[in-house]
N, C-alpha and C positions, 0 to 999 in steps of 0.2 A: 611448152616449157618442160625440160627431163626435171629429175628429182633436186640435181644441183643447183638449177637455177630458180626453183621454188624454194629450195632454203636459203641459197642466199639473197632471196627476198625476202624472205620472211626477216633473217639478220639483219637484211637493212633498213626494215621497215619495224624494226624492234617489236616483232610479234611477241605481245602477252605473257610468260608463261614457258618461252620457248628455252629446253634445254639441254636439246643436242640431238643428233643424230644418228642413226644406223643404216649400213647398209651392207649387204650380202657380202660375206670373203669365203674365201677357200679354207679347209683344213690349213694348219701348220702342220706338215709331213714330219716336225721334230717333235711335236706333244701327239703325242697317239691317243689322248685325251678330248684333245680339238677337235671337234666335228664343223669346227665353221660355223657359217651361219646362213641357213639358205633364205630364200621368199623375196619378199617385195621388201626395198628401202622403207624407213619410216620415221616419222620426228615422234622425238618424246617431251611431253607438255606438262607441266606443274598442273594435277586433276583440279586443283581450287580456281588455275586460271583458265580451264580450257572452253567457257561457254568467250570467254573474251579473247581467247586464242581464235576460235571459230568465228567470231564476228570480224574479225581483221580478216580471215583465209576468205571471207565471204564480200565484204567492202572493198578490199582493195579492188582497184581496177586491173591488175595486171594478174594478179590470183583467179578473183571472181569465180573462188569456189561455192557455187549456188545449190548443190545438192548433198545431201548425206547419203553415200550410197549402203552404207552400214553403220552401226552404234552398239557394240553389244561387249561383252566382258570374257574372262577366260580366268581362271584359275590355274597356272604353272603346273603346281606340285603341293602333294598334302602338306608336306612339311616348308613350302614358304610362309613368307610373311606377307607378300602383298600380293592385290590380287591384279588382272591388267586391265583397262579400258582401252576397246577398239573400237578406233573411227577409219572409216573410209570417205574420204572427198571427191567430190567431180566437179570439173567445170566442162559445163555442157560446149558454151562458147570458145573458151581456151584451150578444148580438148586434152586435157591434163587430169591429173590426178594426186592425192595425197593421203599416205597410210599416216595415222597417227596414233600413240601409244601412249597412257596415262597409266602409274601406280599406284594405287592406294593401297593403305594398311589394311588388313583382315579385319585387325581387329577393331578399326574405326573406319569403316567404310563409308566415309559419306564427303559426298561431294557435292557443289552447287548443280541446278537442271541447266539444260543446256536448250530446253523450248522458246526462253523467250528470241533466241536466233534462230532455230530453226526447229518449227513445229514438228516436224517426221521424230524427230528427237524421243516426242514423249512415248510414244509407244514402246521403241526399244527401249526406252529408260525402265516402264514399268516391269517389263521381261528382264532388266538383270538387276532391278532390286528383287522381284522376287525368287529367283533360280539362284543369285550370289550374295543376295542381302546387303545389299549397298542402299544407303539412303540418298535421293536426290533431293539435296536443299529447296526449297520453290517448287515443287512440281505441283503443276497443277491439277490431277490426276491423279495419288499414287495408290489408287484400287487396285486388288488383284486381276489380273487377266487370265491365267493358266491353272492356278491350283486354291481351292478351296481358302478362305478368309482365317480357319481357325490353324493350317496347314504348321508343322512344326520342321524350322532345319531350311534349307537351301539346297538342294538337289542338285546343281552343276558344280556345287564347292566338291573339291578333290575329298574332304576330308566330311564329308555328309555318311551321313546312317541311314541306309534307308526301313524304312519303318518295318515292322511286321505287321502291324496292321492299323487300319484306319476309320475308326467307328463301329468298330466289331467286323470288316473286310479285310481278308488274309491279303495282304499286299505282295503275296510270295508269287 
């Protein structure tokens, strides 16, 4: 199934959450502004609904999106407000795929976990609470993996400082 006929399953199967789409266009040659939009298609999901978003992409028989192939976040630009969640889907069976994109605000970064559908989940979850400071509602898990327990800031956020030093070690 290409990109169109995954969303217009998911529209008819009233996925969760679902709140529209993107997909790649060309420059406008009249805004010299427009750069377009290159990459891969991708639906964008309300972040509160997306562990039930995922459970449809994953249940349905004709989706039968059964793997995560990525879960991790990105931060825009220092000066926005919200930061992005990105998913990647497979269906191993249907040979298909699906890019998914979730907003949340900077300054209230938290969203429901998304492990009780799909366990691979927790790990990237606990990677972009700690690098972007997102809290995942329910996680089961939410230790550090990467950086020290007392660690101060979020280090993938555009807009982070990074320290000069870390327990009397010059971080320069």
């Amino acid at each position: 199934m290409d990109f169109q006929g995954i969303h217009d399953r998911l529209q008819a199967i009233q996925a969760p959450g679902l709140q529209g789409a993107d997909e790649p266009r060309e420059p406008d040659p009249e805004n010299k502004k427009d750069k377009g939009r290159f990459g891969d298609p991708f639906v964008l999901v309300d972040a509160k609904l997306l562990p039930a978003f995922l459970q449809v992409c994953r249940d349905d028989e004709r989706l039968n999106m059964d793997l995560v192939a990525d879960f991790t976040a990105t931060d825009p630009a220092k000066d926005d407000e919200n930061l992005w969640i990105n998913v990647q889907l497979l269906s191993i069976g249907q040979k298909h795929r699906l890019a998914i994109k979730c907003m949340i605000p900077k300054a209230n970064a938290v969203m429901p976990t998304s492990v009780p559908v799909h366990r691979s989940c927790q790990w990237h979850e606990r990677e972009a609470a700690e690098m972007y400071g997102i809290t995942f509602e329910g996680h089961p898990d939410p230790r550090h993996i990467l950086l020290p327990d007392d660690w101060v800031g979020f280090p993938m956020r555009k807009d982070y400082e990074f320290p000069e030093e870390y327990h009397g070690i010059s971080c320069k």
